[in-house]
C-alpha positions as a Markdown table, in Angstrom:
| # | Residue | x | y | z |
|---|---|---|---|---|
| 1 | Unk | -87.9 | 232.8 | -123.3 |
| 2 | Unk | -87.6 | 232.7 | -119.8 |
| 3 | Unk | -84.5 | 231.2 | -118.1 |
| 4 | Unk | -84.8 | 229.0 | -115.1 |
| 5 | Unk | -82.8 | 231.1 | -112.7 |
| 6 | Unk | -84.3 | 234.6 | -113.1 |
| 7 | Unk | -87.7 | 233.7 | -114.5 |
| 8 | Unk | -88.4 | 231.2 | -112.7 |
| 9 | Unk | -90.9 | 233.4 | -110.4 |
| 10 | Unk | -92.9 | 235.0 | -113.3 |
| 11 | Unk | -92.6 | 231.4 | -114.8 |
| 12 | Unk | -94.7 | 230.2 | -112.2 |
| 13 | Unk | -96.7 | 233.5 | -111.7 |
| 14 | Unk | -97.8 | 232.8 | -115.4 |
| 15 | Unk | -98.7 | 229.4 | -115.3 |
| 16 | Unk | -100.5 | 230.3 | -112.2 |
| 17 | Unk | -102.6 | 232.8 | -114.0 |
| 18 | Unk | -102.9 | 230.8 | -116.6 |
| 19 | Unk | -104.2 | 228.0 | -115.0 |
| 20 | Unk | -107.0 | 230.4 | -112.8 |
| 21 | Unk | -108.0 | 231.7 | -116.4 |
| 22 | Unk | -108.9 | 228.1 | -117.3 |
| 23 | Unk | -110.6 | 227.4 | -114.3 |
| 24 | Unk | -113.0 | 230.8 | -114.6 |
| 25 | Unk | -113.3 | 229.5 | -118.4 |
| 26 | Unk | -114.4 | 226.4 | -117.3 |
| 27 | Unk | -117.0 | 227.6 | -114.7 |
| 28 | Unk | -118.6 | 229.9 | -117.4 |
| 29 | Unk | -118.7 | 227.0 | -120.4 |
| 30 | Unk | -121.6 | 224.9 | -121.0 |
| 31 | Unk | -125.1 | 224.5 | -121.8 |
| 32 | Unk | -126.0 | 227.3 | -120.2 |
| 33 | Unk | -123.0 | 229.8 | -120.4 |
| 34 | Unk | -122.4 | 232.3 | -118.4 |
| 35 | Unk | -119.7 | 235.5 | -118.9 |
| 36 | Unk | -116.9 | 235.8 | -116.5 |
| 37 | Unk | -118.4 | 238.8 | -114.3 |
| 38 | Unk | -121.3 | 236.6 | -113.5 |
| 39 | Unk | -119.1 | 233.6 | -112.7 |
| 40 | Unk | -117.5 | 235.9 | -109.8 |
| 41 | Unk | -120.6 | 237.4 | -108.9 |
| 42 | Unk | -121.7 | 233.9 | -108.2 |
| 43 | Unk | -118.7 | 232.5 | -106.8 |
| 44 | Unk | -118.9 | 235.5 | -104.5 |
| 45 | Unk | -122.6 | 234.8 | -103.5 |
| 46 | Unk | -124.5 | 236.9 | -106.1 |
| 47 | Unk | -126.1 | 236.3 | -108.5 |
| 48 | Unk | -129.2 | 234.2 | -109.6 |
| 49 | Unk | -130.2 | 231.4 | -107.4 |
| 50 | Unk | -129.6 | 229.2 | -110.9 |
| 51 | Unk | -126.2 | 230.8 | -111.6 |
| 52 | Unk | -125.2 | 229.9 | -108.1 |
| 53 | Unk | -126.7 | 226.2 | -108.6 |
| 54 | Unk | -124.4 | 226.2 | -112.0 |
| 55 | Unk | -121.1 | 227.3 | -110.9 |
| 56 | Unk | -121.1 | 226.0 | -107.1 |
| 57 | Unk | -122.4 | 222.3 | -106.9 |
| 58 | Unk | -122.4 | 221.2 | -110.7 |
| 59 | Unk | -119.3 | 223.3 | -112.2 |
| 60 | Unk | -117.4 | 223.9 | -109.0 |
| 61 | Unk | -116.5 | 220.5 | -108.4 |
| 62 | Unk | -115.4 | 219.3 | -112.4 |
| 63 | Unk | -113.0 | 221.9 | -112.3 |
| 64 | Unk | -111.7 | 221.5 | -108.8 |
| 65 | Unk | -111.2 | 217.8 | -110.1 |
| 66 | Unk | -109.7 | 219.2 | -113.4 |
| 67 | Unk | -107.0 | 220.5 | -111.4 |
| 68 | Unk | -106.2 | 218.2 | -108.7 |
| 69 | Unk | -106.3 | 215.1 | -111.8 |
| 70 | Unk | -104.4 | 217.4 | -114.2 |
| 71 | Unk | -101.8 | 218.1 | -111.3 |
| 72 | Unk | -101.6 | 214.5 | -110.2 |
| 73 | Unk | -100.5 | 213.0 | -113.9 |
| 74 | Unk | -98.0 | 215.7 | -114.7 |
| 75 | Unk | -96.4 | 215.8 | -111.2 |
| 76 | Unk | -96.1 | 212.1 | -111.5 |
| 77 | Unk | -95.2 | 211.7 | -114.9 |
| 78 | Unk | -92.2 | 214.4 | -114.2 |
| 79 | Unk | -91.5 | 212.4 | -110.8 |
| 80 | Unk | -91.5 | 208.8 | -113.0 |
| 81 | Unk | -88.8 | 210.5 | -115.7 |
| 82 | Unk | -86.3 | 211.8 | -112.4 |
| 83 | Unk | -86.7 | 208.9 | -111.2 |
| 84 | Unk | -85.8 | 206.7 | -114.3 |
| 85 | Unk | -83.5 | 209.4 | -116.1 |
| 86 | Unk | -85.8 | 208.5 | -119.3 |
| 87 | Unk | -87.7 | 211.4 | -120.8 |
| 88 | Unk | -90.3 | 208.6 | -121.8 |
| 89 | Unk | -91.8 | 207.6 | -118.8 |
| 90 | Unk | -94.8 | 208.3 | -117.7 |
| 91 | Unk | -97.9 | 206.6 | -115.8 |
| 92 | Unk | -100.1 | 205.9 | -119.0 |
| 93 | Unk | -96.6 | 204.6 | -120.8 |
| 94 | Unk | -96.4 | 202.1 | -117.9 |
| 95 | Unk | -100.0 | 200.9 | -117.6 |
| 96 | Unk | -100.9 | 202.3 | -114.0 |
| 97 | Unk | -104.0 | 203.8 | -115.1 |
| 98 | Unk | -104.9 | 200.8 | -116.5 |
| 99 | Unk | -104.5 | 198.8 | -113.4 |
| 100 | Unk | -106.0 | 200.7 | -111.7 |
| 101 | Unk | -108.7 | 200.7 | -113.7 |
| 102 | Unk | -108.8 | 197.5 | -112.7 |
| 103 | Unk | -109.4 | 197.5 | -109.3 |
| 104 | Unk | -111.5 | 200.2 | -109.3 |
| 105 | Unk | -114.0 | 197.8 | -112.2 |
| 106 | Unk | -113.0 | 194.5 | -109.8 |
| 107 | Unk | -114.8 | 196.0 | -106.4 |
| 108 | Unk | -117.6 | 197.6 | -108.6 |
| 109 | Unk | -118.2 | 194.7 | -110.9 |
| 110 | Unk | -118.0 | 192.2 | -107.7 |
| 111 | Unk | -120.5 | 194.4 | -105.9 |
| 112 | Unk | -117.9 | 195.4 | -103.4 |
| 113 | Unk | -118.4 | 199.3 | -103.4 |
| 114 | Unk | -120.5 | 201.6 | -105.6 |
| 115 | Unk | -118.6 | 204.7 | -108.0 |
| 116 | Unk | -118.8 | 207.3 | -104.6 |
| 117 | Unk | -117.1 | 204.5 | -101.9 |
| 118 | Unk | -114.2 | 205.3 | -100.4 |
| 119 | Unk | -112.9 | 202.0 | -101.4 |
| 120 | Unk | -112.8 | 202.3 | -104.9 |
| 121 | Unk | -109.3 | 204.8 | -104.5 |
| 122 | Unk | -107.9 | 202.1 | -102.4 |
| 123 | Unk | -108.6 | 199.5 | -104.8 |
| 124 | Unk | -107.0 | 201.7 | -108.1 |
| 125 | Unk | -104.1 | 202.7 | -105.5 |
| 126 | Unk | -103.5 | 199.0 | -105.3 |
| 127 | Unk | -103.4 | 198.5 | -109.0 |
| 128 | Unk | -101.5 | 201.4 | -109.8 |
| 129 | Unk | -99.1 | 200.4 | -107.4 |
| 130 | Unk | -98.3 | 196.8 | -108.9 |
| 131 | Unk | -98.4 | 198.1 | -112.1 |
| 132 | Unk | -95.3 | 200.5 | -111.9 |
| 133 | Unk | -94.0 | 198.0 | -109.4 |
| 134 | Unk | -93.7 | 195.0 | -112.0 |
| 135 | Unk | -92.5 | 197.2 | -114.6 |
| 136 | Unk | -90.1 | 198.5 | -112.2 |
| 137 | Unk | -88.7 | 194.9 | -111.5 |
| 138 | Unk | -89.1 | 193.8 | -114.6 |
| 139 | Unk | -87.4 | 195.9 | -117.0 |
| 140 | Unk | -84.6 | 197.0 | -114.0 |
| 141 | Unk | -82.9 | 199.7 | -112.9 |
| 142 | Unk | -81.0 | 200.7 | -116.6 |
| 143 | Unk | -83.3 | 199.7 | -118.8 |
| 144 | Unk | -83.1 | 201.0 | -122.3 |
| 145 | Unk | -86.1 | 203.2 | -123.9 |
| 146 | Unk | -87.4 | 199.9 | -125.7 |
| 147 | Unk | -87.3 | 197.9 | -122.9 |
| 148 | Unk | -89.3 | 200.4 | -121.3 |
| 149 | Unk | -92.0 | 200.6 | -123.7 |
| 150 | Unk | -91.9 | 196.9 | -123.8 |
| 151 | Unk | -92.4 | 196.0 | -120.5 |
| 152 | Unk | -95.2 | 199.1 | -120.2 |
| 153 | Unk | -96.9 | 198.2 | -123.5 |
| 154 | Unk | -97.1 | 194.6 | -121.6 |
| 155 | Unk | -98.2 | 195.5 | -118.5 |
| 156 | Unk | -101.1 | 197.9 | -120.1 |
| 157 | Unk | -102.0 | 194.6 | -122.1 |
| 158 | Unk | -102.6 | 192.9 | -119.0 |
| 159 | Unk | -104.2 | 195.6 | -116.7 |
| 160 | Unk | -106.3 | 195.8 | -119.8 |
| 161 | Unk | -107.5 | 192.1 | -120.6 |
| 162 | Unk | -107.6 | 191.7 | -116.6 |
| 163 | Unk | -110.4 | 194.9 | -117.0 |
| 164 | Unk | -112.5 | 193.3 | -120.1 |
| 165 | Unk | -112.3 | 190.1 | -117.9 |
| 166 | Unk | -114.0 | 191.9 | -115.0 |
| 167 | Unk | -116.8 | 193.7 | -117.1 |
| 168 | Unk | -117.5 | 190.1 | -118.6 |
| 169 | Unk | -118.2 | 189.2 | -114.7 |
| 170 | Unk | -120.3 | 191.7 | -113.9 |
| 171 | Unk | -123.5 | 191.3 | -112.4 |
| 172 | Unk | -125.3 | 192.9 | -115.2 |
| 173 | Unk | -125.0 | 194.2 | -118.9 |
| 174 | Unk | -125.8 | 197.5 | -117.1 |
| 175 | Unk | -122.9 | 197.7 | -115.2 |
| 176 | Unk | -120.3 | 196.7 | -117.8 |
| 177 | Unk | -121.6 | 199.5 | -120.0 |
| 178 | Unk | -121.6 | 201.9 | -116.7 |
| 179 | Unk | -118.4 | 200.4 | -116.9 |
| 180 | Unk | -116.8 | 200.9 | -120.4 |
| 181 | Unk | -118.2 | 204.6 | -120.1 |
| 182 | Unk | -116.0 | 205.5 | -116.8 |
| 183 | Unk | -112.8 | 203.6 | -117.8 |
| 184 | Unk | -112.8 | 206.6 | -121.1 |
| 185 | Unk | -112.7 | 209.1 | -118.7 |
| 186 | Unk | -115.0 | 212.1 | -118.0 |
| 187 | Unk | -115.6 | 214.7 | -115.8 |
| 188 | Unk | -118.9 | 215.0 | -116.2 |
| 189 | Unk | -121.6 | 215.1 | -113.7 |
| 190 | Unk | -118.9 | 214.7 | -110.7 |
| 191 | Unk | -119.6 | 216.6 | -107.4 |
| 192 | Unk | -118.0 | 217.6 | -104.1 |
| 193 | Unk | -118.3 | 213.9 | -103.3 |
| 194 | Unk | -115.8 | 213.0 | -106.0 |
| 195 | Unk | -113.5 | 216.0 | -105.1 |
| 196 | Unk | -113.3 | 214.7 | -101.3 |
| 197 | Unk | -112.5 | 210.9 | -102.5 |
| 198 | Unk | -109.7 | 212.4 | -104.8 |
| 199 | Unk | -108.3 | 215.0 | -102.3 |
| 200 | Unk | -106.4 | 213.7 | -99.6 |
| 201 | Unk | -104.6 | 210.9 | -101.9 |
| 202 | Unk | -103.6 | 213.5 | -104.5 |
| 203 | Unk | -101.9 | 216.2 | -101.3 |
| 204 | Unk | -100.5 | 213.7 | -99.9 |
| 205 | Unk | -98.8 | 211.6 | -103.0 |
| 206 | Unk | -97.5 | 215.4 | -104.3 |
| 207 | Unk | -96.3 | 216.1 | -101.1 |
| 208 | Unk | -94.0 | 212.9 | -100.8 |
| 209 | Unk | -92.7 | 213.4 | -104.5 |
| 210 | Unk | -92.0 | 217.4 | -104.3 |
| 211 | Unk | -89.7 | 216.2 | -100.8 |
| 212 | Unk | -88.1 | 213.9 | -103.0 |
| 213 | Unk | -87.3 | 216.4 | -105.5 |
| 214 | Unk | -83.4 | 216.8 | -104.8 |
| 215 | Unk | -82.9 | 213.3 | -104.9 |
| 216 | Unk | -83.9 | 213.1 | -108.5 |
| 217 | Unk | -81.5 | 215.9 | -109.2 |
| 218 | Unk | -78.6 | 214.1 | -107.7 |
| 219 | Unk | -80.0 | 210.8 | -109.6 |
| 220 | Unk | -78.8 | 212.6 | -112.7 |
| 221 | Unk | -75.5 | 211.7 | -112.1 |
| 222 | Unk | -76.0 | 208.3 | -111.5 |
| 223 | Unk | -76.7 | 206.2 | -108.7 |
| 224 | Unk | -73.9 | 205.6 | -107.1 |
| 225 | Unk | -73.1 | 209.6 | -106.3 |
| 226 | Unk | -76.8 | 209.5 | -105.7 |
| 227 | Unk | -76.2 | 207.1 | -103.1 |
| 228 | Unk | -72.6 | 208.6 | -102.1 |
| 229 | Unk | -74.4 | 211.8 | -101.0 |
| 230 | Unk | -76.7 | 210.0 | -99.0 |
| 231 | Unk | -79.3 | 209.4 | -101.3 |
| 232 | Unk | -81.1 | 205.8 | -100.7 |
| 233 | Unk | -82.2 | 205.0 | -104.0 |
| 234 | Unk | -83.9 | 201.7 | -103.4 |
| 235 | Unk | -86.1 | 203.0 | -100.7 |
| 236 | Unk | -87.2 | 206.0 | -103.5 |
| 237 | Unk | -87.6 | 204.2 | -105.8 |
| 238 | Unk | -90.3 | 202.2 | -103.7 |
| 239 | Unk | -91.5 | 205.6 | -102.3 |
| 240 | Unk | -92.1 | 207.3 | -105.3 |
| 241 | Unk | -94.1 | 204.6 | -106.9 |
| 242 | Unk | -96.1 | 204.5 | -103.8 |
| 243 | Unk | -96.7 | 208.1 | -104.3 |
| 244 | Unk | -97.6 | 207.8 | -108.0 |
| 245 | Unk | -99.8 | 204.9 | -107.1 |
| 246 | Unk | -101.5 | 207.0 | -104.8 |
| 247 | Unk | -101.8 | 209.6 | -107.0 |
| 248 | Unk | -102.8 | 207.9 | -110.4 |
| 249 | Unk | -105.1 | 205.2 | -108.3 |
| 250 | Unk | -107.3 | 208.5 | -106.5 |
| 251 | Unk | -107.5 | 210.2 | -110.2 |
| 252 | Unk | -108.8 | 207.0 | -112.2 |
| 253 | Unk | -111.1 | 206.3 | -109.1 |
| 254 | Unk | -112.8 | 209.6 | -110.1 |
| 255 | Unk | -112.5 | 210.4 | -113.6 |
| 256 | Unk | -111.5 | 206.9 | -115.1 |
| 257 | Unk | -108.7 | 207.0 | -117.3 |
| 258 | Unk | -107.1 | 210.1 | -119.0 |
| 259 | Unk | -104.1 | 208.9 | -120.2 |
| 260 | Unk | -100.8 | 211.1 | -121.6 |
| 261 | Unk | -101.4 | 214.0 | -119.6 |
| 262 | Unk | -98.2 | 212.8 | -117.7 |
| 263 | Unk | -95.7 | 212.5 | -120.5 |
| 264 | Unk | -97.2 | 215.8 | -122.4 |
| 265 | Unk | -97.0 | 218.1 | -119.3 |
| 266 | Unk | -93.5 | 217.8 | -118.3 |
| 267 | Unk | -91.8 | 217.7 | -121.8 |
| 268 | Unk | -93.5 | 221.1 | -122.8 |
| 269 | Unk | -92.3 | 222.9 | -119.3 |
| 270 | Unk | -88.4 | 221.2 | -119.3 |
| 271 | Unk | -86.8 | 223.8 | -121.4 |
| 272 | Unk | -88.1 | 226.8 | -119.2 |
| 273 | Unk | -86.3 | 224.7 | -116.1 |
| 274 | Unk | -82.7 | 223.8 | -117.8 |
| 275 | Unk | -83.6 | 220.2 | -118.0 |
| 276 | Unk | -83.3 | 220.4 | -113.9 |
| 277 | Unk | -85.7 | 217.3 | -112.5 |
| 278 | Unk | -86.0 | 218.8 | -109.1 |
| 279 | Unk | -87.1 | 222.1 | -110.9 |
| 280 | Unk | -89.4 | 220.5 | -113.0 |
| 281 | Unk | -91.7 | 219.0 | -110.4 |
| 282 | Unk | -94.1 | 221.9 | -109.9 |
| 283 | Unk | -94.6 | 223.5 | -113.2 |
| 284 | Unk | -95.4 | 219.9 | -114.7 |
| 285 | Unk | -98.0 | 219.8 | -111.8 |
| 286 | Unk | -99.6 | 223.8 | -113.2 |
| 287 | Unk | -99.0 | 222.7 | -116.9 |
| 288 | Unk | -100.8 | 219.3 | -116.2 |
| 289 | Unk | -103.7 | 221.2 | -114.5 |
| 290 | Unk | -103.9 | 223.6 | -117.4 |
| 291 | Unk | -104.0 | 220.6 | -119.9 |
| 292 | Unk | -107.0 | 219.0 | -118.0 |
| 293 | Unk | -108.6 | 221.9 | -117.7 |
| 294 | Unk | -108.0 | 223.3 | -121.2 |
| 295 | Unk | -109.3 | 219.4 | -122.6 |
| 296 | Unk | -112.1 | 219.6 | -120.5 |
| 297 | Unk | -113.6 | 223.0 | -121.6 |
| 298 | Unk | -112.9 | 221.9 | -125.4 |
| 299 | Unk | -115.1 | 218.7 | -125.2 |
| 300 | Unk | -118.2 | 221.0 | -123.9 |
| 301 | Unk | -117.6 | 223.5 | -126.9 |
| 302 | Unk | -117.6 | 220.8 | -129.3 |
| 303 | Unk | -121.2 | 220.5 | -131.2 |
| 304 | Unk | -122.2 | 216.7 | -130.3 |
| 305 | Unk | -125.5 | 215.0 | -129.1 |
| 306 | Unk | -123.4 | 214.1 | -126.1 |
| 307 | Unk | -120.9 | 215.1 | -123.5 |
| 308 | Unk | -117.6 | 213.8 | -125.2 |
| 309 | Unk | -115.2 | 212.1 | -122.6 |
| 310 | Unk | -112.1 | 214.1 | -121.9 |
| 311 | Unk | -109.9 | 210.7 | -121.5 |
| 312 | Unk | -110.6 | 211.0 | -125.5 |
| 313 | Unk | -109.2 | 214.5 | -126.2 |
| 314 | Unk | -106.0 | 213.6 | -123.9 |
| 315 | Unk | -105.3 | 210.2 | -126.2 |
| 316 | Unk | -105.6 | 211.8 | -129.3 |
| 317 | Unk | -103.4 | 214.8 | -128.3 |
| 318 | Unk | -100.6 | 212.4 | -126.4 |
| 319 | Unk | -100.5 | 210.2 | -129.4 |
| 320 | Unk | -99.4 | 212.1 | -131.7 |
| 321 | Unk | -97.3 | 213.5 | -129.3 |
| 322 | Unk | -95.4 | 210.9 | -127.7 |
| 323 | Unk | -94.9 | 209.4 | -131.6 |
| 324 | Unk | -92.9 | 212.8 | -132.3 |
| 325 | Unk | -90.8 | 212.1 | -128.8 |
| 326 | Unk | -89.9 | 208.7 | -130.5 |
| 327 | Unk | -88.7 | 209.9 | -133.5 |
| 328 | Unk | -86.6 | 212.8 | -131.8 |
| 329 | Unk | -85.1 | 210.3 | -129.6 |
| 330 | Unk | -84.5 | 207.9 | -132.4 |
| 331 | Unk | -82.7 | 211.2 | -134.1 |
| 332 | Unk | -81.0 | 212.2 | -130.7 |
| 333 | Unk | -79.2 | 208.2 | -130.7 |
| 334 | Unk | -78.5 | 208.1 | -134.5 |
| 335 | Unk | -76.6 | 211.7 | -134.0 |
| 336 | Unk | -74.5 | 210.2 | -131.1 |
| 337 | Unk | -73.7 | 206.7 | -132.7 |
| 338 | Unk | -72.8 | 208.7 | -136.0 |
């Protein structure tokens, strides 16, 4: 295994590679497949004038989104666990996808904006944001793991009935079903228009939470040394939750929910950085684009009448897997009372 001082380069190298592997992968697989060497002879300008339609405008941009979405949750999920010392936390855990979900379905089910405006990020910003907001205020600045899960499972509850509320108040059967297929999330038939909407939200939300990065490594000694090295943790705690907002709000607004990507992504990459928060940030960012990508290219392979949604794939692998965090923690507390 790598360590994080002297591997940390061909740590990142690999996941890097890793995560261009995937992406070439996922410009080849479909209905019409095509083998690596024509993907680059197509990306490069070669090619068939078919190929080139393929991999450029319907391809290009769901992997492109892959990336930036896959990047988003586990950057964010890793920022959300510094940030509360709890291994636990994560955006899905806390109900921001689901509210923003909601305001993304409140300005399209009142007619406000259509799936491509610019207003539906703003709107999921704006639910993501008072989602992690309440949860922050409401369960505190120690809150236990139950508490936690509590005031998340609560707040998911209510982003959720808020959303089945709105799709009952929309104009037209048609649009709750257009609806209830977005909020599973897919990638599917998303172009450059999508990738635009998502960009600038997702740069600049990473960009706040990597410049935060030493203060979550000083957070791990607490907050008052936090704060004694000069460390203001009330203003990041409301910056990073703006940041996550943004983040989580610009994702759902293209790709509806995908849920767990954020809790998977930095658990599997913490033992390669030492447990170190601050070191953590970017490789849950690679491993979360990896993830994406990686479920994304498994629901085209699977036989089915239909494109499966990816939001699917990522729930049924972060079940599972956030059960097993449970029980480890449960283990990790009885060792320590014992």
């Amino acid at each position: 295994m790598l360590t994080a001082k002297a591997g940390a380069p061909a740590f990142l190298t690999a996941l890097a590679a890793l995560l261009v592997l995937l992406a070439l992968l996922s410009l080849g697989v479909g209905p019409a497949p095509l083998s690596p060497p024509r993907v680059a002879l197509a990306l490069l300008g070669g090619g068939s004038e078919i190929e080139r339609t393929i991999v450029l405008e319907i391809r290009a941009p769901r992997a492109l989104l892959a990336i930036l979405i896959g990047a988003s949750l586990g950057l964010s999920g890793a920022a959300l666990q510094g940030l509360l010392r709890n291994p636990l936390a994560a955006p899905s855990l806390f109900g921001a996808p689901q509210a923003a979900a909601f305001g993304a379905v409140c300005v399209i089910s009142l007619g406000l904006a259509d799936v491509l405006s610019f207003a539906l990020p703003f709107a999921a910003i704006a639910g993501a944001f008072l989602s992690v907001l309440l949860l922050v205020l409401v369960a505190g600045r120690d809150a236990s793991l139950l508490l936690l899960i509590l005031a998340g499972l609560a707040v998911s509850a209510l982003a959720g009935a808020a959303t089945a509320l709105a799709m009952n108040l929309a104009p037209n059967p048609f649009a709750a079903l257009e609806i209830a297929f977005w909020l599973l999330g897919s990638l599917e038939d998303r172009s450059f228009r999508h990738v635009l909407m998502t960009l600038p939200f997702v740069v600049v939300g990473a960009a706040i939470l990597l410049w935060n990065g030493s203060a979550f490594r000083a957070l791990t000694l607490g907050e008052d040394v936090a704060q004694s090295v000069g460390v203001s943790v009330s203003r990041l705690r409301l910056v990073v939750i703006l940041a996550v907002a943004m983040g989580v709000g610009a994702s759902v607004a293209a790709a509806g929910s995908i849920g767990f990507i954020g809790l998977v992504a930095p658990h599997l990459m913490r033992p390669f950085v030492k447990y170190d928060p601050q070191r953590l940030l970017v490789p849950s960012a690679l491993a979360g684009a990896c993830i994406l990508l990686a479920a994304d290219i498994f629901v085209r392979i699977i036989p089915s009448s239909s494109d499966i949604k990816v939001g699917v794939i990522t729930t049924i692998i972060g079940v599972p897997f956030f059960l097993l965090l449970i029980a480890r923690e449960r283990r990790a507390l009885g060792r320590s009372l014992g």
